[in-house]
C-alpha positions as CSV (number, residue, x, y, z in Angstrom):
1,X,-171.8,-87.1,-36.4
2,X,-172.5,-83.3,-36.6
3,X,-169.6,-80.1,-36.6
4,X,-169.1,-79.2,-33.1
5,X,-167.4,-75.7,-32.4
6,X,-167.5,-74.0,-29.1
7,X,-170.9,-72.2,-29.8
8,X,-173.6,-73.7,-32.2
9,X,-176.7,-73.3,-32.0
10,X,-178.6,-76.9,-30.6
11,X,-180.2,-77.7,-33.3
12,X,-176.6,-78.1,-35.7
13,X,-175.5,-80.6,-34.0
14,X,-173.6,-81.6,-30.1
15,X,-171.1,-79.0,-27.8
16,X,-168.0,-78.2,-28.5
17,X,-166.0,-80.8,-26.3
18,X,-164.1,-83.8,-27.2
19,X,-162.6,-86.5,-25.0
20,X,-160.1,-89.1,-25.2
21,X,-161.0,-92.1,-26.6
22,X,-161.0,-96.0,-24.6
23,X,-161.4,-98.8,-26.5
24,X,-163.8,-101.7,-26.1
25,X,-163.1,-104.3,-29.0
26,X,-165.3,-107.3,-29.3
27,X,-164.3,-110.0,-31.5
28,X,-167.7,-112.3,-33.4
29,X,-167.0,-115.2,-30.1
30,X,-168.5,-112.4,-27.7
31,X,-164.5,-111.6,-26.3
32,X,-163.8,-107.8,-25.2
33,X,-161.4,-106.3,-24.3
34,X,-161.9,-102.8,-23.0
35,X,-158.3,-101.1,-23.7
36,X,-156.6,-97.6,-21.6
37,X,-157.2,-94.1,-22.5
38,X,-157.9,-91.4,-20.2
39,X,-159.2,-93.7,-17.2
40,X,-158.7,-96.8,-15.2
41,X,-159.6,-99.5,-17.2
42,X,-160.1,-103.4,-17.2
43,X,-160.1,-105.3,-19.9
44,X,-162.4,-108.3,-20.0
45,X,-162.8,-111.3,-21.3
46,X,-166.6,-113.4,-21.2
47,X,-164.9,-116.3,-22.5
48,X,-163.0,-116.4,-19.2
49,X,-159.3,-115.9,-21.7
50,X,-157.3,-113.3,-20.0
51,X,-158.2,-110.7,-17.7
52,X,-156.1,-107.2,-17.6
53,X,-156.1,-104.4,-15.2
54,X,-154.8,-101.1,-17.0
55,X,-154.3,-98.0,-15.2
56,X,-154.1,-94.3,-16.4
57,X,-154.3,-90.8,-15.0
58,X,-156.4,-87.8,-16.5
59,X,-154.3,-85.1,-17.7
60,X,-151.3,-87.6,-19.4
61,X,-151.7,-88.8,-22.2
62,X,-153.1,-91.8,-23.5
63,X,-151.3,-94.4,-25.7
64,X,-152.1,-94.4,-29.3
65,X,-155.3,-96.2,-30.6
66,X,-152.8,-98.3,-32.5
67,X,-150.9,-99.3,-30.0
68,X,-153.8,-100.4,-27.7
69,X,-156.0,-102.5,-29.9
70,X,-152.6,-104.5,-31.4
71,X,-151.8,-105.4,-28.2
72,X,-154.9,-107.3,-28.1
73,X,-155.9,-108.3,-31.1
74,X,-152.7,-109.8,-31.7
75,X,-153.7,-112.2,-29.2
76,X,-157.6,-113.1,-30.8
77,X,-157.9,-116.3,-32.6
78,X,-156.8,-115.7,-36.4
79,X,-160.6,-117.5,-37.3
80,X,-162.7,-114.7,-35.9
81,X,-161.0,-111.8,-37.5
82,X,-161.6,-113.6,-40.9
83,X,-165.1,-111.8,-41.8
84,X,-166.7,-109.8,-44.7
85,X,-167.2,-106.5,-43.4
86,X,-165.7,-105.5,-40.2
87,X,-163.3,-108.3,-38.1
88,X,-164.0,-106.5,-34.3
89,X,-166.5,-104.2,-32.7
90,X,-165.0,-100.6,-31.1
91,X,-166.2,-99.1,-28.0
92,X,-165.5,-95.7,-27.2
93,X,-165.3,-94.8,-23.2
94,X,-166.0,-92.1,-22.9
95,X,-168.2,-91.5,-25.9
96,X,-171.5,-91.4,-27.0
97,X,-171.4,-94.0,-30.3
98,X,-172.6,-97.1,-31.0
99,X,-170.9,-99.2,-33.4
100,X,-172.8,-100.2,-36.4
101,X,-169.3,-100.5,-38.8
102,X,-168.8,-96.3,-38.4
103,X,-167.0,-96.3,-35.5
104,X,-164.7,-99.3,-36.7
105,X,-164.2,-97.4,-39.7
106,X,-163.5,-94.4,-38.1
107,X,-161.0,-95.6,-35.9
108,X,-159.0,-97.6,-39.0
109,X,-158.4,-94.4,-40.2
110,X,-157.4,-92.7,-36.9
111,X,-154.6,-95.7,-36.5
112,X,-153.4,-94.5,-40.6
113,X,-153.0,-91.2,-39.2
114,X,-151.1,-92.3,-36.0
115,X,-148.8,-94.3,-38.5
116,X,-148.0,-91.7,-40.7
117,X,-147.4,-88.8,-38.1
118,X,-145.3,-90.4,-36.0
119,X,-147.5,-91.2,-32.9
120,X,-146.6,-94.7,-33.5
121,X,-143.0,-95.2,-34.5
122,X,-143.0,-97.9,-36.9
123,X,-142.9,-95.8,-40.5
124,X,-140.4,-93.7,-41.5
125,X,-140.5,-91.1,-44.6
126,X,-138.3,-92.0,-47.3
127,X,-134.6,-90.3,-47.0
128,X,-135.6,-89.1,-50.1
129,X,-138.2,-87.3,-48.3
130,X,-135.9,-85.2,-45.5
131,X,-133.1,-84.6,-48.9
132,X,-136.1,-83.8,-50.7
133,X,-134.7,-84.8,-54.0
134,X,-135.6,-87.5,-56.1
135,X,-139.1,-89.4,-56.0
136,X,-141.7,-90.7,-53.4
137,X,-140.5,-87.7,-51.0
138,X,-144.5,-88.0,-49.8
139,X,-144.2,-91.9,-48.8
140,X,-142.8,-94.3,-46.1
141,X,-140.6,-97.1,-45.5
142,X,-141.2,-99.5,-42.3
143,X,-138.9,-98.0,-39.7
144,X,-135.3,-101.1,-39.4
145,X,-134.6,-99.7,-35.9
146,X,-138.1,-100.1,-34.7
147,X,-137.1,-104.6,-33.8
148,X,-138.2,-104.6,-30.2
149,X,-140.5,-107.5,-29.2
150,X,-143.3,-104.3,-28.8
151,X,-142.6,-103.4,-32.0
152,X,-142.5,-106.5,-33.8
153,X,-146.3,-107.1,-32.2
154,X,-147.2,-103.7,-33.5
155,X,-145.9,-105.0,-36.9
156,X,-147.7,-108.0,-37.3
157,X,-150.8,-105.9,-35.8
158,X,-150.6,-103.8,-39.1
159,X,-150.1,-107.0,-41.5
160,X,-153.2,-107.8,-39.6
161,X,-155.1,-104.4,-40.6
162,X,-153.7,-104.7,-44.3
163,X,-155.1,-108.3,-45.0
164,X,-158.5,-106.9,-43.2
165,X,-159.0,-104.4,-45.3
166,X,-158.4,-106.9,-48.3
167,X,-160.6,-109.3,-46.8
168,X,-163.6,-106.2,-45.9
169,X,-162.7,-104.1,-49.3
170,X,-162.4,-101.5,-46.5
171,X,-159.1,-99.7,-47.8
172,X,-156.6,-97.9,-45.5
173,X,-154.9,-94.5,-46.3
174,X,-151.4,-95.6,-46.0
175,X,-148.6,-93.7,-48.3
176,X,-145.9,-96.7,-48.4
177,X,-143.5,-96.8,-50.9
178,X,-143.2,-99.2,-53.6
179,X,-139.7,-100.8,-52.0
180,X,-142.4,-102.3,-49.1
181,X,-145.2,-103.4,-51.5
182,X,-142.4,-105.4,-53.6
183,X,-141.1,-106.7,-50.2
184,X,-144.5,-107.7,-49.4
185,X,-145.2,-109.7,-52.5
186,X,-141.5,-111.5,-52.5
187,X,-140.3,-109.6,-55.3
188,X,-136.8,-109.5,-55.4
189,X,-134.7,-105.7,-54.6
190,X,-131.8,-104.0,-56.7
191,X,-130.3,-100.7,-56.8
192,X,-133.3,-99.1,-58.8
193,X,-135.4,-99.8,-55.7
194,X,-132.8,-98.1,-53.8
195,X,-132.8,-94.7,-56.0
196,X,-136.2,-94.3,-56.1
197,X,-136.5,-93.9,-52.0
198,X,-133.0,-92.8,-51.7
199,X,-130.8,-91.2,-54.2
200,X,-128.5,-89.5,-52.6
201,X,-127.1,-92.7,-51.1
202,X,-127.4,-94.9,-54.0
203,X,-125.5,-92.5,-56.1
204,X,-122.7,-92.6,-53.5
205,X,-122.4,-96.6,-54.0
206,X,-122.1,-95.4,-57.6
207,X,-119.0,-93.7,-57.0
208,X,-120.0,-90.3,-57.9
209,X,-119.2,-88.5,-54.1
210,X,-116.4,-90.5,-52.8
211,X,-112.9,-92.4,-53.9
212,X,-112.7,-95.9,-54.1
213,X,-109.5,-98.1,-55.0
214,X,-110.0,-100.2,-58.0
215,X,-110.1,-103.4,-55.9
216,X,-112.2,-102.9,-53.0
217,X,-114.7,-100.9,-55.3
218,X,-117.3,-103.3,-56.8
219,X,-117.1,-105.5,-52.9
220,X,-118.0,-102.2,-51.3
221,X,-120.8,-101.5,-53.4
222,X,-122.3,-105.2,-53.4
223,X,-121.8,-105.3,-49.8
224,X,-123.6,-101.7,-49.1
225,X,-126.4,-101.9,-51.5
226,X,-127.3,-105.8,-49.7
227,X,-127.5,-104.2,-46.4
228,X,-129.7,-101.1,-47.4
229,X,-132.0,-103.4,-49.2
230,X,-132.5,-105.8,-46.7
231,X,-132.3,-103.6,-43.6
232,X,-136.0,-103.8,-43.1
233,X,-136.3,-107.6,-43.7
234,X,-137.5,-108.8,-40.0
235,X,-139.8,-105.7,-40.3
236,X,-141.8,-107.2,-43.7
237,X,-141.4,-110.7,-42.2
238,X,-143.6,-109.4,-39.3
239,X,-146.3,-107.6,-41.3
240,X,-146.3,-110.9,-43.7
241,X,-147.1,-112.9,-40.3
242,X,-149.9,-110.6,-39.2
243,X,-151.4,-110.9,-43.0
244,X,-150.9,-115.0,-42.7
245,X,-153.4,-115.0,-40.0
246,X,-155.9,-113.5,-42.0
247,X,-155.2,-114.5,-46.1
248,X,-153.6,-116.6,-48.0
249,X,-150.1,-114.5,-47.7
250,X,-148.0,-117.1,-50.8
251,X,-150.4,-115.8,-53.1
252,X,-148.8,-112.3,-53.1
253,X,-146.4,-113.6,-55.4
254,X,-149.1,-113.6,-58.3
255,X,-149.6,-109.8,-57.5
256,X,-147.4,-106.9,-58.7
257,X,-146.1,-103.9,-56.0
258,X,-149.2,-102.0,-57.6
259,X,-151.4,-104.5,-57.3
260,X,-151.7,-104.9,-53.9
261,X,-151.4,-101.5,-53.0
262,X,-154.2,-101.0,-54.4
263,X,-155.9,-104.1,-52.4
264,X,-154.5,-102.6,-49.5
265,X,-155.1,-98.8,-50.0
266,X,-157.9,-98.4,-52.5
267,X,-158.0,-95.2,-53.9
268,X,-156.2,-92.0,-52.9
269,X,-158.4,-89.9,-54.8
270,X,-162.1,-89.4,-53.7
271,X,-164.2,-89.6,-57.0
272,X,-167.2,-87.6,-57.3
273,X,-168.4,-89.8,-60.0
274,X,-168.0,-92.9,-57.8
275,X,-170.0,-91.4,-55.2
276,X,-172.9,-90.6,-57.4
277,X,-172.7,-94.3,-58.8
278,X,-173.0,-95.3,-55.3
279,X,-176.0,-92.6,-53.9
280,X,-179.8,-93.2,-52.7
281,X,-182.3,-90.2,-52.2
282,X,-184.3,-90.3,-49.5
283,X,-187.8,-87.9,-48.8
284,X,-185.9,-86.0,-52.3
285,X,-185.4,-86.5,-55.3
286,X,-182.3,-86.4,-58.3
287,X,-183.4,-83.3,-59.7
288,X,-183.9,-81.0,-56.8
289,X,-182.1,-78.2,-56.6
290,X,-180.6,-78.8,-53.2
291,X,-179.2,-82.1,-54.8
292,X,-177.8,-80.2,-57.9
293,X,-175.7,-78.0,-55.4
294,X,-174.8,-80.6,-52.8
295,X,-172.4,-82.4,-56.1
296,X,-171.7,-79.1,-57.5
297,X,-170.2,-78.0,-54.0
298,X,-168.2,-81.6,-53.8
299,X,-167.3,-80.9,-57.3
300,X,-165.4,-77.9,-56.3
301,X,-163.6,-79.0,-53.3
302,X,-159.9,-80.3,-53.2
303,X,-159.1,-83.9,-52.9
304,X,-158.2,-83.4,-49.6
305,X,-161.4,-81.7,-48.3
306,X,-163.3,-85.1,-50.4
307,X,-161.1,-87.1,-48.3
308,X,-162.8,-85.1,-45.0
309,X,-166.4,-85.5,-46.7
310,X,-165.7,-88.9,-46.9
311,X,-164.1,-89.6,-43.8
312,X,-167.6,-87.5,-42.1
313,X,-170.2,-89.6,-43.6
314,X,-168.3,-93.0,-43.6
315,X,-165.4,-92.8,-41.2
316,X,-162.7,-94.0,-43.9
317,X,-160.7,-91.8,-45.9
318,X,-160.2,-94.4,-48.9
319,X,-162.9,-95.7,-51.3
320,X,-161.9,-99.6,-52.8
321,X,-161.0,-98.9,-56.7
322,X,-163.9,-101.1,-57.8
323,X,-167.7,-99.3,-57.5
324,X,-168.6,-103.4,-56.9
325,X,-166.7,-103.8,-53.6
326,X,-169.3,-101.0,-51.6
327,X,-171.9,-102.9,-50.5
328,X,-173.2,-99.8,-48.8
329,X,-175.3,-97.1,-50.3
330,X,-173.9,-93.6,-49.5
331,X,-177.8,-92.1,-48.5
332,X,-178.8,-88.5,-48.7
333,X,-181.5,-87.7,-46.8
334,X,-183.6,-84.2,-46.8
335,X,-184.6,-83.4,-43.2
336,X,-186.9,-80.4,-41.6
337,X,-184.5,-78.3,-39.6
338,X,-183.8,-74.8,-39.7
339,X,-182.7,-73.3,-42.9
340,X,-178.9,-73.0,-44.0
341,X,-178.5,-75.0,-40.6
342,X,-175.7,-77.6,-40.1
343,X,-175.4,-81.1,-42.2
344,X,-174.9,-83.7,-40.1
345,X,-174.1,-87.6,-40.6
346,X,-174.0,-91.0,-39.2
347,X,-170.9,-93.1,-40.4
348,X,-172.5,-96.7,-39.7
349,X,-175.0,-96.1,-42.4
350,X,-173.2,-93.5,-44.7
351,X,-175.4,-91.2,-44.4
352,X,-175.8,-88.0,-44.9
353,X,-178.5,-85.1,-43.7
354,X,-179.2,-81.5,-45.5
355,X,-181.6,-79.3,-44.4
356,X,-182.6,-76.7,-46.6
357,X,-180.0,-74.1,-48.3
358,X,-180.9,-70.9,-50.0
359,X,-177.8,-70.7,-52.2
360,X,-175.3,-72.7,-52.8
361,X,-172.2,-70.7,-51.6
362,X,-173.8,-71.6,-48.1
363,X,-174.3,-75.0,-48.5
364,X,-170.4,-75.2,-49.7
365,X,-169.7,-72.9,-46.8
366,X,-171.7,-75.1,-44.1
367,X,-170.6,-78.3,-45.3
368,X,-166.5,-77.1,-45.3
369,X,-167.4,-76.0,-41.4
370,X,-168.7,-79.4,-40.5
371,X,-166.1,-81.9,-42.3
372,X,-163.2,-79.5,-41.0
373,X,-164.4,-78.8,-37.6
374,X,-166.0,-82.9,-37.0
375,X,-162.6,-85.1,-36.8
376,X,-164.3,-87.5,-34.5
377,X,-167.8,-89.0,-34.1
378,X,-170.1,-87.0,-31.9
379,X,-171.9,-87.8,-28.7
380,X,-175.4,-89.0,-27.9
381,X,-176.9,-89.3,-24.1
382,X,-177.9,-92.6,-24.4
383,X,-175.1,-94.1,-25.8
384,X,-173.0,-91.9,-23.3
385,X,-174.2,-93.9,-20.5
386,X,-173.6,-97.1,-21.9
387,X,-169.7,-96.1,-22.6
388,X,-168.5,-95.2,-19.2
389,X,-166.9,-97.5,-16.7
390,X,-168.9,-97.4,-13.6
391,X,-166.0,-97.8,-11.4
392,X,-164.3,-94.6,-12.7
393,X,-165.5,-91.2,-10.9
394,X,-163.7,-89.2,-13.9
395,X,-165.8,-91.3,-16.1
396,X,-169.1,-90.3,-14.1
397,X,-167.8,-86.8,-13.7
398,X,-167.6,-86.2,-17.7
399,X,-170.9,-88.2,-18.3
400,X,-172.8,-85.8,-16.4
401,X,-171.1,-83.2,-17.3
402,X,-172.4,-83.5,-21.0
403,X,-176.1,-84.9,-20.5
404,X,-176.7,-81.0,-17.9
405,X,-174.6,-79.5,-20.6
406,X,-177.2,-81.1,-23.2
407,X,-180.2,-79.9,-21.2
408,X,-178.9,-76.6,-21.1
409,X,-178.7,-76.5,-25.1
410,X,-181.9,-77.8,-25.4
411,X,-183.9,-75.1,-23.0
């Protein structure tokens, strides 16, 4: 992974050109299933289990990562999902990357950030949120109207990816509010639960905006408040069927709302002191001075551009709240390229490279470039080769595309 603007110089990093992504996942038994983007597609099975034919046309637009892989994984047997550090191996069409756990990673987050903007449909932000009064106006409920038999896959798809990233301590960057964590655990609503993700309404069942006869009163409000609260019901009873397949779901009882959030989600701020906690040198050493202004840097950035750092070296967006539960190292490595060049990464390993700097303000400045200009994970020729479908011109059109565009860069 390297920053890729339109111009850079070929030794920072690959071109400045990105490509939809298709999806090959392979499950532990040796099944694939190669899923649409910008191409036509099969999807495979060596197992001989189902074999799909998936059409799509350059220039549209591709359905969501989310949508594509629940569609199939829904369909994998429960057992070989069940594993300690990643449940399916991605393949990008398209794309130059192997997947060693960073592309898995990376794509976890992607289908967070499809949830949460709407891509997919089934999260909604709180009413609180669009009144902007009251609290959790920054988190989401599971969308009631979303109940087709799509979406209903789609939920027990992200049941799926929560008990995952219990069972791989790989957390997911998901802003739910507590209303669905308490639903998740079988704790039991009431009208607090209510305020706290919508106060206007629960204020109205109070009384406060509109006239009620003294008799009809106390049924209106008991019948209101039982439909908002359990509105979402089939939704949860979904996502608690995807988790099922994966973990133990009737021990969520034992756990508080908080509690498994934090299973779930890990941490949503990036701690510098974690990091260090977690770090290996490589070919340098603790007290040089490149190191000394590599944390300083990090120290000085926003949560949100730690969340970016993170997301470049690793491909998540989330560390677990317990050091323990990273079995990775997060590796720094010095290398011999030009000075005040481009850092670059690889997310399978957690790696990261620095050539030399001659000030810090431009090793902050280089390393803001390359986590806000690097959203995706970069391209290599080989690997390029081996992610195309030969049956798709378009394919073989964009493949050698890059690898003359590569010569040229390296002449």
């Amino acid at each position: 992974r390297s920053a890729r603007p339109q111009c850079l110089p070929a030794e920072s990093g690959l071109p400045g050109c990105c490509f939809s992504r298709g999806i090959v996942i392979s499950s532990p038994c040796d099944i694939s299933l190669r899923l649409k983007c910008n191409f036509s597609i099969f999807v495979f099975s060596s197992v001989d289990v189902c074999t799909f034919k998936i059409y799509s046309h350059r220039g549209r637009s591709s359905k969501p990562i989310f949508v594509q892989i629940a569609k199939q994984v829904v369909n994998l047997n429960p057992l070989e999902l069940r594993l300690p550090s990643r449940a399916w191996k991605v393949k990008l069409l398209g794309e130059g990357a192997d997947d060693a756990g960073g592309v898995f990673d990376d794509t976890i987050t992607e289908m967070c950030q499809e949830l949460q903007s709407g891509v997919v449909d089934l999260l909604i932000h709180t009413p609180n949120s669009f009144a902007d009064v009251g609290c959790n106006t920054d988190r989401f409920l599971l969308n009631p109207a979303a109940h087709s038999e799509d979406h209903m896959i789609q939920f027990r798809f992200l049941g799926i990816l929560m008990a995952v990233a219990i069972r791989t301590k790989k957390p997911l960057d998901l802003h739910l509010a507590p209303w669905v964590w308490k639903q998740l655990c079988s704790m039991p609503l009431g009208g607090p639960d209510l305020e706290e993700v919508d106060l206007l309404t629960y204020r109205t069942l109070q009384g406060q905006n509109i006239s009620l006869t003294f008799t009809n009163r106390t049924e209106y409000v008991e019948r209101a408040l039982d439909y908002r609260l359990h509105e979402m019901d089939a939704q949860v009873d979904a996502v608690r069927e995807g988790m099922s397949t994966i973990i133990p779901v009737p021990l969520l009882s034992l756990l508080t709302a908080q509690q498994l959030e934090q299973l779930v989600c890990g941490l949503p701020e990036v701690s510098v002191d974690m990091l260090k906690k977690l770090v290996r040198y490589r070919d340098i050493t603790e007290n040089h001075q490149l190191i000394a202004w590599f944390w300083q840097s990090l120290e000085e950035f926003t949560n949100e551009e730690r969340v970016l750092f993170l997301r470049f070296v690793s491909g998540r967006s989330r560390l677990p709240t317990n050091p323990a539960d990273i079995t990775q190292k997060f590796q720094i490595i010095k290398v011999d390229r030009p000075i005040n060049g481009l850092p670059t990464a690889q997310t399978c390993f957690f790696l990261l490279r620095l050539p030399p700097y001659t000030s810090q303000a431009i090793l902050s400045e280089r390393l803001r470039y390359s986590i806000h200009n690097c959203p995706s994970i970069d391209m290599d020729n080989y690997m390029l080769t081996h992610n195309t479908d030969p049956a798709d011109s378009s394919a073989k059109y964009l493949t050698n595309h890059w690898m003359d565009f590569s010569k040229t860069l390296s002449q």
